[in-house]
C-alpha positions in Angstrom: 0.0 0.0 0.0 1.2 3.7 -0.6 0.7 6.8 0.5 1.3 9.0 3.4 0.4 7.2 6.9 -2.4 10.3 6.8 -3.7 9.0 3.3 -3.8 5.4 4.8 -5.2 6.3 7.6 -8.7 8.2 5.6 -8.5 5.0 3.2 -8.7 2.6 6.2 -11.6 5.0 7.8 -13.7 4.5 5.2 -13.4 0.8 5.1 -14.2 0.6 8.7 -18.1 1.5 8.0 -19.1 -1.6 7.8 -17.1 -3.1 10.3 -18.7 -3.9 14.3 -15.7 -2.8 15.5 -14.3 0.4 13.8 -11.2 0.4 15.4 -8.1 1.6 13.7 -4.7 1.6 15.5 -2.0 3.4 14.2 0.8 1.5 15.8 4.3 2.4 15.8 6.9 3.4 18.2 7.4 7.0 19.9 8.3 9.5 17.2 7.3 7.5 14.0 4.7 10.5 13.0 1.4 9.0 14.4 0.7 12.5 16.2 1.1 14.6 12.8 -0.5 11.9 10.7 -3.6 12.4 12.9 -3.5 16.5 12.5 -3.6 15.9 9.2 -6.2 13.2 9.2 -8.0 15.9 11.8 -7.9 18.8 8.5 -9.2 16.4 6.1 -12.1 15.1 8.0 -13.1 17.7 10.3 -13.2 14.4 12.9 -11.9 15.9 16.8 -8.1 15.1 18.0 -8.2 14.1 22.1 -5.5 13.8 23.8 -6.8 11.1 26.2 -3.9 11.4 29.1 -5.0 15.2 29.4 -8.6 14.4 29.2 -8.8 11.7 31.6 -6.3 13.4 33.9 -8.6 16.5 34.5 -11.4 14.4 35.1 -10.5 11.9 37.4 -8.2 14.3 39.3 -10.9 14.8 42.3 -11.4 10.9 42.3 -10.3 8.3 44.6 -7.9 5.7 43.3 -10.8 3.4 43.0 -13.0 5.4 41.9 -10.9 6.1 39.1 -10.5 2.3 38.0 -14.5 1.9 38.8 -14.9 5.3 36.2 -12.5 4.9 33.8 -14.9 3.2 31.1 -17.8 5.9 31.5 -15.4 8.7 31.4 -13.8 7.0 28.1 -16.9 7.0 26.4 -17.8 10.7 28.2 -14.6 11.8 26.0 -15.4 10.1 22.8 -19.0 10.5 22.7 -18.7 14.2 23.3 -16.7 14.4 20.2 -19.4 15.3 17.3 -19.4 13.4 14.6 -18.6 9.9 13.3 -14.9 9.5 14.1 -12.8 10.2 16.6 -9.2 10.1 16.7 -7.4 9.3 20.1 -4.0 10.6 20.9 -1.9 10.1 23.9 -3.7 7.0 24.9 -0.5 6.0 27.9 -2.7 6.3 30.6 -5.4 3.7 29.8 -2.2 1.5 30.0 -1.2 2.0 33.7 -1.4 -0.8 35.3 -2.8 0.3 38.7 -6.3 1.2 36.2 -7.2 -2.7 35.6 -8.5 -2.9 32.3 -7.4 -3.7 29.3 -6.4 -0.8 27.2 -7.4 -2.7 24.0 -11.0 -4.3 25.1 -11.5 -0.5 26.1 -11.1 1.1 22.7 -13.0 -2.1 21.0 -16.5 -1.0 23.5 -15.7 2.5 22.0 -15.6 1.4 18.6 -19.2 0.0 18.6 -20.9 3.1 18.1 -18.3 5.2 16.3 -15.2 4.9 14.0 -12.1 5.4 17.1 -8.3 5.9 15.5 -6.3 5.6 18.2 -2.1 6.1 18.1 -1.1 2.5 19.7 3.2 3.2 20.8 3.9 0.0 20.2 4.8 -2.5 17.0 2.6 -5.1 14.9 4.3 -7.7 14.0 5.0 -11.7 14.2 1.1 -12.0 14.2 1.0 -9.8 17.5 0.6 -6.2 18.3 2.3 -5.2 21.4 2.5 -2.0 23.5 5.4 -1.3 26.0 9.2 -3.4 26.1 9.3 -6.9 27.5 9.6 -7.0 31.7 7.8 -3.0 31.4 4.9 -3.0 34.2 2.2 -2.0 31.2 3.2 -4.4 28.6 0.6 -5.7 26.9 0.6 -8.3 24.0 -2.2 -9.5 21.3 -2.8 -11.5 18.4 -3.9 -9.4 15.7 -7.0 -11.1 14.3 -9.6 -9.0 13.9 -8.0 -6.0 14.0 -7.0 -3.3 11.2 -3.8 -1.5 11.8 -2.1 1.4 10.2 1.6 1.9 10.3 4.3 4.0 9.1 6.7 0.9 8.1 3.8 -0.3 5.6 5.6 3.2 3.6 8.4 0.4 2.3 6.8 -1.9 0.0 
């Protein structure tokens, strides 16, 4: 496939209609270009850009530690359901990753997807069959085979 990661991502958007879950990751490592690819997916589609660490942060600052694991879902969907449209694209996604939150970051984004198209910037790597977020031995590694699941990266730009 060619094209920018931007032009993949709009491609892969529009393919997710018909989908139950229309979840796109965009998975590559720290500084690959997911943030500016989903600016400039943001300009073409009009669809909101939340950053989900400052989002969640503000709102579950006055909560208790367990309220914030017993919240975490409703204020997910609080985020992404205030954003108008049919798309939303998710940015800064770390903190649905900490492992004191107990859920699983991926499961999360899937219940999102059911009732609109979610692009979410995964820091991690698809490959070997798997998708993976965080090293091997890190606290909030997290590791997944990849059926079912449509992902966008910036390595697919070497064909």
């Amino acid at each position: 496939m060619t094209g920018s990661l931007a032009d993949r991502i709009v491609r892969e958007i529009e393919q997710a209609a018909g989908l139950y879950h229309r979840l796109l990751l965009v998975a590559a490592p720290a500084g690959c270009g997911k943030t500016a690819a989903l600016r400039e997916v943001r300009e073409r589609t009009g669809a909101p850009l939340v950053n989900v660490n400052l989002e969640l942060s503000r709102r579950m600052l006055e909560l208790t530690a367990r309220l914030r694991v017993l919240r975490l879902p409703d204020l997910l969907r609080e985020i992404a359901g205030g954003a108008s449209g049919g798309i939303v694209l998710l940015d800064n996604i770390e903190i649905l990753f900490d492992a004191g939150r107990r859920h699983d970051p991926l499961l999360l984004l899937q219940r999102l997807s059911r009732g609109k198209t979610v692009v979410a910037a995964w820091n991690g790597a698809a490959a070997a069959g798997f998708l993976t977020y965080a090293a091997p031995g890190h606290a909030e590694r997290r590791r997944y085979a990849l059926r079912g699941l449509t992902i966008v990266g910036p390595e697919e730009d070497e064909t």
